[in-house]
matplotlib code that plots the C-alpha trace (Angstrom):
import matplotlib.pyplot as plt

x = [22.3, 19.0, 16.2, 13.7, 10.2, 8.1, 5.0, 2.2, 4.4, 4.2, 0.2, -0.7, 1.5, -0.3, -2.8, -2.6, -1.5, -4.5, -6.9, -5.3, -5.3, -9.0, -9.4, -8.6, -10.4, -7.2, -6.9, -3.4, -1.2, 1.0, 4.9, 6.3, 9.6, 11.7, 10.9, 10.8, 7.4, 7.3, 3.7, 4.1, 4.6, 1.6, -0.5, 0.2, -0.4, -3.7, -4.8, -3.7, -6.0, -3.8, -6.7, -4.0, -0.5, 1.9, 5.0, 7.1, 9.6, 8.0, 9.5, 8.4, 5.1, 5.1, 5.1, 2.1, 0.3, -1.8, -3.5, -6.8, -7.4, -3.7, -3.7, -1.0, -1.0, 1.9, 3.3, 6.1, 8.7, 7.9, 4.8, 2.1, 0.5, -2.3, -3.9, -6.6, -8.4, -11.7, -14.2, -11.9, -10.8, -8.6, -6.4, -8.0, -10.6, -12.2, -14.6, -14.2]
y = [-6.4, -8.3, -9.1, -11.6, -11.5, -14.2, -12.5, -15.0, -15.1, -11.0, -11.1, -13.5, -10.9, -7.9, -9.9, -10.3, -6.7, -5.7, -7.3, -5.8, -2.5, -3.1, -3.7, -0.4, 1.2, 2.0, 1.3, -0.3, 1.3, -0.6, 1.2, -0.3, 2.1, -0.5, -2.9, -0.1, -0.1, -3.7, -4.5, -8.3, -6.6, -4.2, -7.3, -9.1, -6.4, -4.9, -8.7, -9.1, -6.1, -2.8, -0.3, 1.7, 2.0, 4.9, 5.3, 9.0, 8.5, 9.0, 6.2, 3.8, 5.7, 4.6, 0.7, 1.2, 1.9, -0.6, -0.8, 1.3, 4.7, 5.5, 9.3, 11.4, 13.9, 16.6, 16.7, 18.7, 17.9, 14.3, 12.6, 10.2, 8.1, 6.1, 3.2, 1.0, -2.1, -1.1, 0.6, 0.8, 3.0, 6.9, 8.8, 9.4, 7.2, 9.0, 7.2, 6.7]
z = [-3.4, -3.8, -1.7, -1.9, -0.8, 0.5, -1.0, 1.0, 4.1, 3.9, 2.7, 6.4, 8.0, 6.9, 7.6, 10.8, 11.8, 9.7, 12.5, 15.3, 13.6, 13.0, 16.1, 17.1, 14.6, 12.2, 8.8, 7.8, 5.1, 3.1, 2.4, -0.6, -0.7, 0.3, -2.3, -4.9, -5.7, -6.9, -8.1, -5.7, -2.8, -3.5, -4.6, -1.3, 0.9, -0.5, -0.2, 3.5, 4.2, 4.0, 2.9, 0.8, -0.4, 0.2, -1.8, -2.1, -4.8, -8.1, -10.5, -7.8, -8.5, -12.2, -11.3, -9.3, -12.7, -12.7, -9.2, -9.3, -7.3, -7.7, -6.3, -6.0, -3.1, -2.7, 0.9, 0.8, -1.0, -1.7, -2.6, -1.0, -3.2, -2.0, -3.9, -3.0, -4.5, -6.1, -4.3, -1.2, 0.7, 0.6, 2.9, 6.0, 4.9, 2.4, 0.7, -3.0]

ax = plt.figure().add_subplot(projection="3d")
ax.plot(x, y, z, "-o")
ax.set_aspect("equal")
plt.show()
């Protein structure tokens, strides 16, 4: 099976869920299990305004390398990982 991503069509509509989150004072998370962790997807979604990325399989994990603030939390038995753009922000809003 393949999927293809429409990585500016999914960065408007982060977007615009990110402002109505805002709104209502909630900071937007971006999952990127179904696309396995694909650094795109990440991209596009940190740049539509998701404060942080959560994956919870771990060789997803590894091709979030590259984005700053990578944390890995235990939760169980699977992981959160959040990651942020520089100087943004944490789980639960943490600063960094």
């Amino acid at each position: 099976m393949r999927i293809e991503v429409d990585c500016e069509r999914l960065r408007r509509n982060t977007e615009a869920v990110a402002r109505l989150c805002a709104r209502q004072g909630i900071e937007l998370a971006g999952v990127t299990k179904a696309c396995c962790g694909d650094p795109a997807v990440a991209r596009a979604m940190l740049a539509g305004g998701a404060k942080l990325l959560a994956e919870s399989r771990l060789p997803h994990v590894r091709r979030l390398r590259p984005f700053p603030l990578l944390q890995l939390l235990s939760q169980g038995q699977g992981l959160l990982v959040a990651a942020g753009p520089a100087g943004g922000l944490g789980p639960r809003g943490a600063s960094r």
